[in-house]
Each structure stands twice: as C-alpha cells, then as structure tokens.
N, C-alpha and C positions, 0 to 999 in steps of 0.2 A: 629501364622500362622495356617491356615484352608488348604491347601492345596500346593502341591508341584508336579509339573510335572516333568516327568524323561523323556528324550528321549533314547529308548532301541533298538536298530541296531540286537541283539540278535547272537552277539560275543563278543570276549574278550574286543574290545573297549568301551565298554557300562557298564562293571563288577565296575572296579572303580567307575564309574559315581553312577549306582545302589547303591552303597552301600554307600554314600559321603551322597545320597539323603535318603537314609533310617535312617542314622547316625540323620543325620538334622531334617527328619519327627519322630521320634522317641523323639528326646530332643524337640521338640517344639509343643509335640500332636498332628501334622498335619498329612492328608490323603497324600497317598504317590500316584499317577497314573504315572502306566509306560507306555510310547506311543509308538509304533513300528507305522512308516509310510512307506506302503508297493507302491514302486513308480510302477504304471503299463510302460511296455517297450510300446516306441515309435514306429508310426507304422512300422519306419525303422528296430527299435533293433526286433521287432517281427515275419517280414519278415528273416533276417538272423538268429534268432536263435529259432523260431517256437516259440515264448510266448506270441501269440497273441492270441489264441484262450480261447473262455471264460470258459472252462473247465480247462484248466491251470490256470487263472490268481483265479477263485475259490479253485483251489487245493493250491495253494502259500497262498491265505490268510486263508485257513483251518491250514495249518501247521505251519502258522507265527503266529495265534491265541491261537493253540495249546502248541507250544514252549513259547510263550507269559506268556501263565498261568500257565505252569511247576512253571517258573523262578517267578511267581510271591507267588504261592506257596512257594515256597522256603524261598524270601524275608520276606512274612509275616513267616514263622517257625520262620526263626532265629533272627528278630527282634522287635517281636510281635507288629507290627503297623498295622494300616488297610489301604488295599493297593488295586487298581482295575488295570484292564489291558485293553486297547484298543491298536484295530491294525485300522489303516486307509490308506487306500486305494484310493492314491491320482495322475491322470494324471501329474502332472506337477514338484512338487519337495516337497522336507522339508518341506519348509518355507511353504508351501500353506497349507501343512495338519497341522504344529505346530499354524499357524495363526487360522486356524478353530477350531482347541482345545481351542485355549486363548480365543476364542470370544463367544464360551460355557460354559467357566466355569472363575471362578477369580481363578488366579493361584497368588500366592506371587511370586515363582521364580519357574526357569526352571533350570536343572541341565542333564548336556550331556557332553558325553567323549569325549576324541579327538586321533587321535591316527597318522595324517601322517603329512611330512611336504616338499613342494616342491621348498618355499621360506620362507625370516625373517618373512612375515605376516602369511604364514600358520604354520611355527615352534613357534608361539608364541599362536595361534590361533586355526587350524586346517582349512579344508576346510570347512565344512559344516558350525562348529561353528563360523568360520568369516560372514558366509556369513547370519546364524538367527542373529547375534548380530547386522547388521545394519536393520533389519525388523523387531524385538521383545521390544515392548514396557517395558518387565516387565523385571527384573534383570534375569542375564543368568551366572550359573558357571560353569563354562569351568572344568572338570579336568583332566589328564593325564594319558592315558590309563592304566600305570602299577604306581599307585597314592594307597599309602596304608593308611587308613583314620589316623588321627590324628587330634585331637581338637583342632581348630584355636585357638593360643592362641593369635597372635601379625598380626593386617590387617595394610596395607599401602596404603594409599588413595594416589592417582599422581591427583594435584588441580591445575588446571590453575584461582586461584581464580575464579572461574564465579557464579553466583547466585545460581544455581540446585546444587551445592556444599554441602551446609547445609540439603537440601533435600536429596540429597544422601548419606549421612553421616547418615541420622537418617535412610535411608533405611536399610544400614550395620547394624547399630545398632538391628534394628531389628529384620532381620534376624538371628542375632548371638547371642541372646539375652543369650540363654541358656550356650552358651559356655562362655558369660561374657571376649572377647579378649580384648588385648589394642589397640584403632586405632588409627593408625600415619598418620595424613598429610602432606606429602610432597610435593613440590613445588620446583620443578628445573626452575629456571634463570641462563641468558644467560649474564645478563648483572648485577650488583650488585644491590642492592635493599633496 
C-alpha cells in the first residue's frame, strides 16, 4: 500500500480510528494522511449562532489546522511513519470534502471512527460512516470509538455469491497482507443448498 487516508473529527471518536490507521500504515509502509473536514455553518446555523462572518470561519480553520498538526506530530513520534495533515473546508458535507481528497490523490483505503447510534443501521454503522460507505469507491474501515488495536488475525467475508466477490477477497487480502489473517467466507441461505 502507497497510501491511507484517515478521517480525524479531532475527538475522542477519531483516536481509535488514528491509531487502527497508523497500526496499518506502519506494517505496510504506507503514508498515513489525516483529513479533518471543516463543514462551514449554513446561512441559517450562521444567522442564529453568529459563524457566519469570514473572520470566524478563518479562525475555526486556523485552529482545526493547528490541532490537526499537534495530533499529527504525535502520530508520527510514536509510530515512526510519514504522515501529512489536511483540513478542508467544505459548504456542504463529509462526503463532498472525502470525494475531493479521493479524486487527488489514489488512496488504497479510508479508515474513520464511529461513535453514535440512533437505529440497528447506525449501531452497526455510525451516521457519517453509513452514509460515505454508499459514496466512496475505495474500501472504508469503520472502527469503534473506544476499539483498542489488535492484529486481525481471522476476517469473515458475508458472500451472496456474486462476481466482485473474488475481487474483493483479493482486496482484503491485500490490505492485510502484513498481518497474514485467516479469511472465512460465509454465505447464509435461507433455503438449503
């Protein structure tokens, strides 16, 4: 792998994620980029709580930039990989500023926390993370806000037989190359087979 995007909210929700991804960039030689994307408020939210004016929305990305590169500092100390930090500063959501990273640069996989859950899709999921995994082309690991790393040793692939099955199988592969796990394909039927 050549590179690994991290998506960094810059709280505790992001800490697992950070380190799953450094874990990963570190065993596979790969650059590690941590992405904060910094959502400017709508003209609504900026009318009721004054964060509209451009002197604000520069000081938010001073300080999200700033905290950015603390936490990336850090990252590279303690697991000596080469690591960069972008903040992006995006009208609309997530997904618009993660889409404009991916189409910058070739990412292998993206890796971001998750941390609330309001139904079975988002307790499985998260909000955000449900909602890049149906817009992001390239593999996405979800992991669990308070998720403390451990070397994949045994993956479980869920296969509805279809074609992109063996393509994605050698993608796992890939990715986990260094940690060398066992992958199990599973296939639940409803009917016997």
């Amino acid at each position: 792998m050549k590179r690994i995007l991290c998506l960094v909210d810059l709280n505790e929700t992001s800490k697992a994620a950070t380190e799953y991804a450094a874990h990963l960039a570190k065993r596979s030689s790969a650059e590690l980029v941590l992405l904060h994307v910094l959502r400017l408020p709508t003209l609504q939210e900026a009318a009721v709580v004054g964060l509209g004016h451009p002197d604000s929305t520069q000081e938010r990305e001073k300080e999200a930039d700033q905290k950015l590169l603390n936490y990336r500092i850090v990252i590279e100390d303690q697991f000596q990989i080469p690591c960069r930090s972008i903040v992006r500063t995006e009208a609309i959501n997530l997904n618009k500023g993660v889409e404009k990273e991916i189409e910058k640069f070739d990412y292998e996989v993206i890796v971001m926390g998750t941390n609330g859950a309001e139904n079975f899709q988002q307790f499985l999921f998260g909000v955000h993370s449900e909602r890049l995994a149906k817009h992001v082309k390239v593999p996405l690991i979800i992991v669990p806000e308070n998720y403390v790393f451990k070397e994949p040793r045994q993956i479980v692939y869920a296969s509805d037989y279809e074609k992109e099955d063996v393509a994605v199988v050698k993608k796992i592969m890939k990715l986990t190359a260094g940690f060398n796990p066992k992958i199990t394909v599973l296939h639940v039927s409803k009917e016997p087979s």
